[in-house]
C-alpha positions as a Markdown table, in Angstrom:
| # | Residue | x | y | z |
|---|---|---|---|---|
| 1 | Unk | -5.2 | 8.0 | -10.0 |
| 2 | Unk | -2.0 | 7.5 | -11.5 |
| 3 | Unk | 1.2 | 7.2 | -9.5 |
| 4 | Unk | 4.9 | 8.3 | -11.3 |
| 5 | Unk | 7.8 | 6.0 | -10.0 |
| 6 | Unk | 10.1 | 8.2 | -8.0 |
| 7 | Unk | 12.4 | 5.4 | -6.5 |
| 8 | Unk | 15.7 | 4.2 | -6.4 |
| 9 | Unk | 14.4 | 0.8 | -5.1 |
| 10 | Unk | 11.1 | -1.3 | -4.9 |
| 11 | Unk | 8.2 | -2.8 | -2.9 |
| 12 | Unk | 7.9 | -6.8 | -3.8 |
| 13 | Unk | 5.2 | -7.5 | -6.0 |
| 14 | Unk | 5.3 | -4.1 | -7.6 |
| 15 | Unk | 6.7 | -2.5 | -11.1 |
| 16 | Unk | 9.5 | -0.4 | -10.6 |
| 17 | Unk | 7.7 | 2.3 | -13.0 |
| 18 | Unk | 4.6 | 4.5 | -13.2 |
| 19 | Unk | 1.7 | 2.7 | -12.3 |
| 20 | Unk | -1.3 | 3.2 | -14.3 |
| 21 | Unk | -4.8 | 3.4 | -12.2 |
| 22 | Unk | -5.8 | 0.0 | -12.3 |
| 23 | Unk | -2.3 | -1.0 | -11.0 |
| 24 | Unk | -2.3 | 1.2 | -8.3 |
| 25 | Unk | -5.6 | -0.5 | -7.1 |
| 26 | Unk | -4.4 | -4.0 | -7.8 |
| 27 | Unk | -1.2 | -3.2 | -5.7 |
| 28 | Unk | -3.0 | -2.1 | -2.5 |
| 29 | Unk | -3.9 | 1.6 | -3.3 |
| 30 | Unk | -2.5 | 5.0 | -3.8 |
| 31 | Unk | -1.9 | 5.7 | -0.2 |
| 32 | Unk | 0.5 | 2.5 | 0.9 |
| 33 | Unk | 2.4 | 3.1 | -2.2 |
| 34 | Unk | 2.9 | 6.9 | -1.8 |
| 35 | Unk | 3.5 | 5.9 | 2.1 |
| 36 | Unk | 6.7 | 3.5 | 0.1 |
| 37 | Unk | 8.3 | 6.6 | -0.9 |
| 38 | Unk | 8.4 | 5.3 | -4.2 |
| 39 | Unk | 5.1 | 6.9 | -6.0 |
| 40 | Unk | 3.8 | 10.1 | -5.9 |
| 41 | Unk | 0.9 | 11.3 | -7.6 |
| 42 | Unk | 1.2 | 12.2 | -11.4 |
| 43 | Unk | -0.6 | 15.3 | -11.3 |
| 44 | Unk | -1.2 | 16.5 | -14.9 |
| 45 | Unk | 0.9 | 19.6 | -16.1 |
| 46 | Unk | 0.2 | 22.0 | -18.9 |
| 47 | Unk | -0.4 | 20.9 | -22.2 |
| 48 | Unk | -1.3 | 17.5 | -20.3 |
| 49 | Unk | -5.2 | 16.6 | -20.7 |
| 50 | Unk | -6.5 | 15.9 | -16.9 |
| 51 | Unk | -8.3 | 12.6 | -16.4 |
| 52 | Unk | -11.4 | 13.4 | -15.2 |
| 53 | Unk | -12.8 | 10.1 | -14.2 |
| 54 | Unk | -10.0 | 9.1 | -11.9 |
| 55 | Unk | -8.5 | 6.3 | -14.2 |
C-alpha cells in the first residue's frame, strides 16, 4: 500500500512525501503512519491503473 503525504509536519525518521510500499513497511507500517496524521492511503482514481499486488 501506498501512503500520500498529507502533512504540514513530520515523524523523525520519515520522508516528508508520499511513501512508496516498501517505505511504508520499512517505517513501521501503514497503520502508525496513517495514526501520524500525516499519510493517508493513496487510493487509485480514474484513469489511475490499481495495483493489484499491494506494492
Amino acid at each position: 500500500m501506498t501512503l500520500k503525504y498529507v502533512g504540514a509536519g513530520f515523524v523523525p525518521g520519515v520522508p516528508a512525501r508520499d511513501l512508496t510500499a516498501e517505505e511504508v513497511e520499512g517505517h513501521g507500517g501503514a497503520k502508525a503512519l496513517i495514526a501520524s496524521g500525516l499519510y493517508v492511503e493513496d487510493k487509485p482514481t480514474a484513469g489511475k491503473k490499481a495495483d493489484k499486488d499491494g506494492e
